[in-house]
N, C-alpha and C positions, 0 to 999 in steps of 0.2 A: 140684637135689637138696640143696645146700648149704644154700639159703633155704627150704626145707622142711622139714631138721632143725633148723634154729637157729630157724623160727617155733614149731615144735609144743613147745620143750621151756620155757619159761616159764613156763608154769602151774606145772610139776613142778616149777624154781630157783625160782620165788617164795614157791610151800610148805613149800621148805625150808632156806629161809632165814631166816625163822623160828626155826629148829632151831639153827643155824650162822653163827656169824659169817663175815662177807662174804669176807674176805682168806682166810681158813681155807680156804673153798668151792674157790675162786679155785688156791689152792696146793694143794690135792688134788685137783683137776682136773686145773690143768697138768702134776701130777706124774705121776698115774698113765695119763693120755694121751700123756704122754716114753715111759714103758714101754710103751704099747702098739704106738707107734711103731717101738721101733728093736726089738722082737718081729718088728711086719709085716715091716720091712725089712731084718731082719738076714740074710738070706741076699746080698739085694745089697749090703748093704755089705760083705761078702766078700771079691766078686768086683769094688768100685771100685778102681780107684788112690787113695791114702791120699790123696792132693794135692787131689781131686776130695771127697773126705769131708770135707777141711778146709775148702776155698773155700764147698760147700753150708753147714756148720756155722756158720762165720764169716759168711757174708749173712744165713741164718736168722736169725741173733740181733738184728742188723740191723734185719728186720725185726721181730721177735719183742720188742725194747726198744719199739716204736709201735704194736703189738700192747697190750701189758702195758700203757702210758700209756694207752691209749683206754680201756680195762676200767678200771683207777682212777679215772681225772677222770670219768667215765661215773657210777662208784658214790659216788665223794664227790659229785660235782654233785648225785646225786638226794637228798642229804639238806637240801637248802637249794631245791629247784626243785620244781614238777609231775611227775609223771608224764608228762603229757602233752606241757608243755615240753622234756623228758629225752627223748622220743622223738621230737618233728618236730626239735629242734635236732640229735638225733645224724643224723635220715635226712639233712641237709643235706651229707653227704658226699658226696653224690651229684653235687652242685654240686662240690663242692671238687675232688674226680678230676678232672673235665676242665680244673678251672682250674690245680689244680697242675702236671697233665698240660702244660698249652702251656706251665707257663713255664719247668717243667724242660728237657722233653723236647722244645720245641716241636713238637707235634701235636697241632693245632688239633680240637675234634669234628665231625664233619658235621652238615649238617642236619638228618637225622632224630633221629639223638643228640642235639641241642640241644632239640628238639621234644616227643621220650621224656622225658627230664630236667624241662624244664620243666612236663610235665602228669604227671609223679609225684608232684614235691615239692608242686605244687598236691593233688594225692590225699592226700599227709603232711598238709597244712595243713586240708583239712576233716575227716581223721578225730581231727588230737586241735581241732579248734575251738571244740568245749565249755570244756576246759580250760584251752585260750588266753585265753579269752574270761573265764572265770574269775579266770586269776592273769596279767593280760596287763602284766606289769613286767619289766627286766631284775636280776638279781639277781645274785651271788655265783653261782650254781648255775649258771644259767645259759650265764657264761662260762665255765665251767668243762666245763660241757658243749658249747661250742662249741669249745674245747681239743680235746674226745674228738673231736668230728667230721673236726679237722684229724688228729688223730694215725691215726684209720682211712683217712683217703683217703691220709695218705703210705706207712700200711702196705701198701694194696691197690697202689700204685705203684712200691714198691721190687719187691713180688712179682710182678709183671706184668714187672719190665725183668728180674730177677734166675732166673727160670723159663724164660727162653728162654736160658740161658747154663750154670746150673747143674743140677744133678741134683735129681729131686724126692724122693728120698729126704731124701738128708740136708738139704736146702732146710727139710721140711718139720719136720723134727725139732731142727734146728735154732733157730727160731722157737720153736718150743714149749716147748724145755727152758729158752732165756733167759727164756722169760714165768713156767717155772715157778719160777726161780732169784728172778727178781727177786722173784714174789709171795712164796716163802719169805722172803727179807729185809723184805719187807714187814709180816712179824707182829710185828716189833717196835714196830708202831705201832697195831696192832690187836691186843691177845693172841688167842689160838685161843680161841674157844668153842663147844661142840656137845653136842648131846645125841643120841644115838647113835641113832635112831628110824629104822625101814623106809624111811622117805620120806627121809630123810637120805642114806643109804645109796645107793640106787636112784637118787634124783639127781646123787650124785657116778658112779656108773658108767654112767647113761646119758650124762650129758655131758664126762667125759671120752673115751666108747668112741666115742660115736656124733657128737657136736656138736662133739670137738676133734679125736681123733685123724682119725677118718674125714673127719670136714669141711674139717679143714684139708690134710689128705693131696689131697683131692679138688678145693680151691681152686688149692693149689700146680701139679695137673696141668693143669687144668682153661684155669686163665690162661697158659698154654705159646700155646694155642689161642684168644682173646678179648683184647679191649681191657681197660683199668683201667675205664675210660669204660662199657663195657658189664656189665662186672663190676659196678660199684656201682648199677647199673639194674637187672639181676637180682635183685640185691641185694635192692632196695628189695621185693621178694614177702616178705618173712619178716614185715614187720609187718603184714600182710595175712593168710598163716597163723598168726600170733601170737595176732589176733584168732578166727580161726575156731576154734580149738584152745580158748581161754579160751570161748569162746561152749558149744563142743560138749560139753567137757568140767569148765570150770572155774566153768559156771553163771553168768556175765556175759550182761548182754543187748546185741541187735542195736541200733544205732540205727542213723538215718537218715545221719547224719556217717559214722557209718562203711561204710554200704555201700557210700555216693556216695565217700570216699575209697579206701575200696578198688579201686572198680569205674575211678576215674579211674588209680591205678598200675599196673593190671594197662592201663590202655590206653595209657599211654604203654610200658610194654616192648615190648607190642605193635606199637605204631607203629615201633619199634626192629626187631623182631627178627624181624615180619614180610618176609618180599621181596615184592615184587611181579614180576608177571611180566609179559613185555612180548607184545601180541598181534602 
């Protein structure tokens, strides 16, 4: 569900961004998804022990500081890179989880894990292959977006160890309001700029209602229940609806990279998250 709303809403944040400068988006986002948050949850923060609101708030942030860096190095990177570079260098987190995964936590991924992973990121690499192929140099951007890819795969693994120990409330509220904290600090290097249009509007409260608060509420629970390893494999379905979404609605067309890329990520989750059964 998570990689379903965060694929479908990119058309909507690219059109309006346009409108809005990036850091600005960014910090009324995180901000108004803080308040949606502790609206959902404020009956159970009630009813926690204080001690319990604090430990969730204090990880959150935690995580929510390698949150905030991914989303930055992400948006600077892509003013010196591809598109298409920006989006197979970020899926490469998906590699990054289980590596970081054994050398923190040593646990290694199984074989089918290994198998999913390696025939997603192959799916990543022919559906941006055009673009590769186009600007195939390493650059400033680049590394910068291979920063972002580190900084999500350690997000997804602080949340993964810290979701089986802390509450998802404030876990999840937590993350969100340092991401919102820091983006406010962050307009000092960006001033605010917007032009107050329909499309502006609707895309700050679809993505902070629906792609942050709800997303990440839903991630926080979610990984109580799944690996990081698995999590960043599910994951990899948003660039997939990302596409479908731009295709159906945003007037992009199909190519052949991209169906064969698609058609390979969905078969590595698959091969993942299928069971087999024994006769």
């Amino acid at each position: 569900m998570v990689a379903i709303i965060w694929g479908s809403t990119f058309v909507v944040v690219k059109q309006a961004l346009g409108d809005i400068s990036t850091l600005y988006f960014l910090f009324l986002r995180f901000s108004l998804a803080g308040v949606c948050l502790l609206l959902l949850f404020a009956h159970g923060f009630r009813k926690m022990p204080g001690s319990e609101v604090r430990r969730g708030l204090g990880g959150g942030a935690i995580a929510g500081l390698f949150l905030w860096l991914g989303y930055i190095l992400q948006t600077v990177g892509l003013k010196y890179t591809s598109a298409g570079n920006s989006g197979f260098l970020t899926g490469l987190y998906i590699v990054l989880v289980p590596l970081f995964g054994s050398l923190i936590f040593r646990k290694p991924p199984g074989g089918r894990e290994i198998a999913g992973i390696a025939i997603a990121v192959l799916g990543m690499f022919v559906m941006t292959l055009p673009s590769l192929l186009a600007d195939f140099r390493m650059n400033r951007g680049d590394f910068l977006t291979l920063a972002c890819a580190a900084a999500f795969s350690i997000h997804l693994l602080i949340i993964g160890h810290l979701s089986r120990h802390y509450r998802t409330e404030a876990l999840a509220l937590g993350q969100i309001a340092c991401a919102a904290g820091l983006s406010g600090l962050s307009l000092a290097i960006e001033p605010p700029r917007a032009v107050w249009s329909r499309g502006v509007v609707f895309a700050i409260v679809l993505t902070a209602v629906l792609a942050t608060a709800l997303a990440f509420a839903l991630q926080t629970w979610g990984q109580r229940y799944t690996t990081p390893t698995r999590t960043a494999l599910i994951f990899a379905l948003e660039p997939v609806v990302a596409l479908a979404t731009a295709v159906s609605l945003g007037g992009e067309q199909l190519t052949v990279y991209a169906v064969g890329g698609g058609a390979l990520i969905l078969a590595g989750i698959l091969a993942v998250e299928l069971k087999t059964t024994a006769v």
